[in-house]
C-alpha positions as CSV (number, residue, x, y, z in Angstrom):
1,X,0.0,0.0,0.0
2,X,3.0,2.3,0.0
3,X,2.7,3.3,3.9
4,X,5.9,3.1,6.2
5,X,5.7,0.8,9.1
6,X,7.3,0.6,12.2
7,X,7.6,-2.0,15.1
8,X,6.9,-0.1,18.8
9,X,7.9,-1.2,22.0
10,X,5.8,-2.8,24.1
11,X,5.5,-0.2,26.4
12,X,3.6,2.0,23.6
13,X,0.2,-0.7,24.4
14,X,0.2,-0.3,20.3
15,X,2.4,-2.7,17.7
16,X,2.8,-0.9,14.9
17,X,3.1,3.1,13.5
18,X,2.6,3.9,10.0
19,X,3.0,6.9,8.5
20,X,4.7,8.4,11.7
21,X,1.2,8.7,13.0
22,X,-1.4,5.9,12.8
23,X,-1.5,3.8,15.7
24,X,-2.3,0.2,14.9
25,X,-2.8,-3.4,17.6
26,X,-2.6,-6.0,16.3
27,X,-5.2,-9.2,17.9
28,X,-4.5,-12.9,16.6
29,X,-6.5,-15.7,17.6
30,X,-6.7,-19.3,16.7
31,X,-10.0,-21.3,16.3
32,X,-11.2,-22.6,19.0
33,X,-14.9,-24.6,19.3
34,X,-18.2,-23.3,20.8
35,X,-20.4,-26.1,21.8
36,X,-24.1,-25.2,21.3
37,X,-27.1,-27.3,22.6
38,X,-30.2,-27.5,21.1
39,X,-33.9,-29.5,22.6
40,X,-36.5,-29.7,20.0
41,X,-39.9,-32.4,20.6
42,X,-37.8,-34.3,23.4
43,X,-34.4,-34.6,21.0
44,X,-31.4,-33.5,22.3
45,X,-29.0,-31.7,19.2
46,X,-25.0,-30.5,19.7
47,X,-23.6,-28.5,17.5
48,X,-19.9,-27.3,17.3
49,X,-19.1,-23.9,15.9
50,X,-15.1,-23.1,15.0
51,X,-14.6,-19.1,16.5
52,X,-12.5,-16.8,17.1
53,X,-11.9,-14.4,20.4
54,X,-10.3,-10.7,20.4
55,X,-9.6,-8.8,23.3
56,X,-9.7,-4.8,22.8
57,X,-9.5,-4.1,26.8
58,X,-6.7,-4.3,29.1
59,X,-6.9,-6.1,32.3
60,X,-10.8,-6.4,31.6
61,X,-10.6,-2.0,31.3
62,X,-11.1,0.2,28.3
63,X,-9.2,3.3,29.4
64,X,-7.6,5.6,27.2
65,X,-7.4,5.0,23.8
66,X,-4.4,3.6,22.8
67,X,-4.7,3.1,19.2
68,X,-6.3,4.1,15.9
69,X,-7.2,0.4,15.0
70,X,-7.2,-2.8,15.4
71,X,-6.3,-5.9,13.0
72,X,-8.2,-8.7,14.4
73,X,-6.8,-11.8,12.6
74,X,-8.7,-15.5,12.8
75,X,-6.4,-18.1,11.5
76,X,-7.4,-21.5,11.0
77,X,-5.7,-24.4,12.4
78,X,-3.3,-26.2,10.0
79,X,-3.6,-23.3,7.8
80,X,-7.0,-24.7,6.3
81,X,-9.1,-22.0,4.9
82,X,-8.3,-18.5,4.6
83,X,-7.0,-16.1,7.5
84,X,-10.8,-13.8,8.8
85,X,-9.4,-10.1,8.7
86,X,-11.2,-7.3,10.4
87,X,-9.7,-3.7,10.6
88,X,-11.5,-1.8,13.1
89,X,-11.4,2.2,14.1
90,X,-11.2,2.4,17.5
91,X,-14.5,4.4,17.3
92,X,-16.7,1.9,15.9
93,X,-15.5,-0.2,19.2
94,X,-19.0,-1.4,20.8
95,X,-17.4,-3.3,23.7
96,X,-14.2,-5.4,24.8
97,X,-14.2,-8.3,23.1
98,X,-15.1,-9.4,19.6
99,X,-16.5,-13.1,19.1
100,X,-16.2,-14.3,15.5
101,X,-18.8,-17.3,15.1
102,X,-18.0,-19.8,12.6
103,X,-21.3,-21.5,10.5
104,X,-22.0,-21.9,7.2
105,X,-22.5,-18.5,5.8
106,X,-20.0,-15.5,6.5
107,X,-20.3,-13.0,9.2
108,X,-22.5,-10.1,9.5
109,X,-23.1,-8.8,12.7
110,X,-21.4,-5.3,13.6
111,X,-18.1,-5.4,12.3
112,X,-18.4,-6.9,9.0
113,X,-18.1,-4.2,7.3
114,X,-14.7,-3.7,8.8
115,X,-13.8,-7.1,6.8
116,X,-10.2,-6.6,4.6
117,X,-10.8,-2.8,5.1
118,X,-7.4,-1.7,4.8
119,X,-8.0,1.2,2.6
120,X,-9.0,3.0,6.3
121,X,-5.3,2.9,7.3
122,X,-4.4,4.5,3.9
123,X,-6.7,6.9,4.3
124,X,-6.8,7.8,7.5
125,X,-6.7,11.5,8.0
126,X,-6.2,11.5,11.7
127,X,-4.3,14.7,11.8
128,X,-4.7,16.4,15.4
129,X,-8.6,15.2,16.6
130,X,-8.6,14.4,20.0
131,X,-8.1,11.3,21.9
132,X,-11.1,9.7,24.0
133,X,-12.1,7.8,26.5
134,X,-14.2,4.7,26.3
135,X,-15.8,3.2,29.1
C-alpha cells in the first residue's frame, strides 16, 4: 500500500506506526470450538461452531485509547481456509471483546463491514482530533 511501518515497543500498548502517526494493535487468535445445545420435541442436538476471540480491553478496562485500529486476525488451524481479517477504528469499538462465530454463511453482525478494510489505514486523516475515553 505504499505506507511506512514501524515495530513499537511494548510499552507503547500499540504494535505498529505507519505513516509516523497511525497507531495500529494487532489481535490474533486461533480457532477454537463453541459447543451449542439444542432441545426440540424431546431430541437432544450439539452442535460445534469453530470461532475466534479478540480482546480490545486491558486487564478487563477500556481506558484511554491507545490506538487508531485494530487488525483482528482468525487463522485456522493447520492453515486450512483463509485467515478472517477485520480492521477496526477504535471508534466503531461497541465493547471489549469481539466473538467471531464460525457457521455456514459469512459474518454479518457489527463489524463486517470492517472485513479486509485496509484502505482505512491509507486513508486515515487522523491529523490532530482528540483522543477519547471509552468506558
Amino acid at each position: 500500500m505504499g505506507l511506512a511501518v514501524q515495530s513499537t515497543p511494548s510499552t507503547t500498548g500499540y504494535d505498529l506506526l505507519v505513516d509516523g502517526s497511525t497507531r495500529v494493535t494487532l489481535r490474533v487468535a486461533f480457532q477454537g470450538l463453541r459447543r451449542h445445545c439444542v432441545t426440540t420435541a424431546g431430541r437432544r442436538y450439539e452442535y460445534q461452531y469453530p470461532t475466534w476471540h479478540f480482546n480490545f480491553h486491558h486487564h478487563g478496562r477500556m481506558q484511554e485509547r491507545y490506538t487508531d485500529y485494530f487488525i483482528c486476525l482468525g487463522i485456522c488451524p493447520d492453515g486450512r481456509g483463509d485467515p478472517e481479517v477485520f480492521v477496526i477504528p477504535w471508534e466503531h469499538l461497541t465493547g471489549k471483546t469481539f466473538s467471531l462465530h464460525g457457521g455456514r454463511t459469512k459474518y454479518h453482525g457489527r463489524y463486517a463491514r470492517f472485513r479486509d478494510a485496509w484502505q482505512q489505514i491509507r486513508d486515515n486523516g487522523r491529523g490532530d482530533r482528540p483522543l477519547r475515553r471509552v468506558a
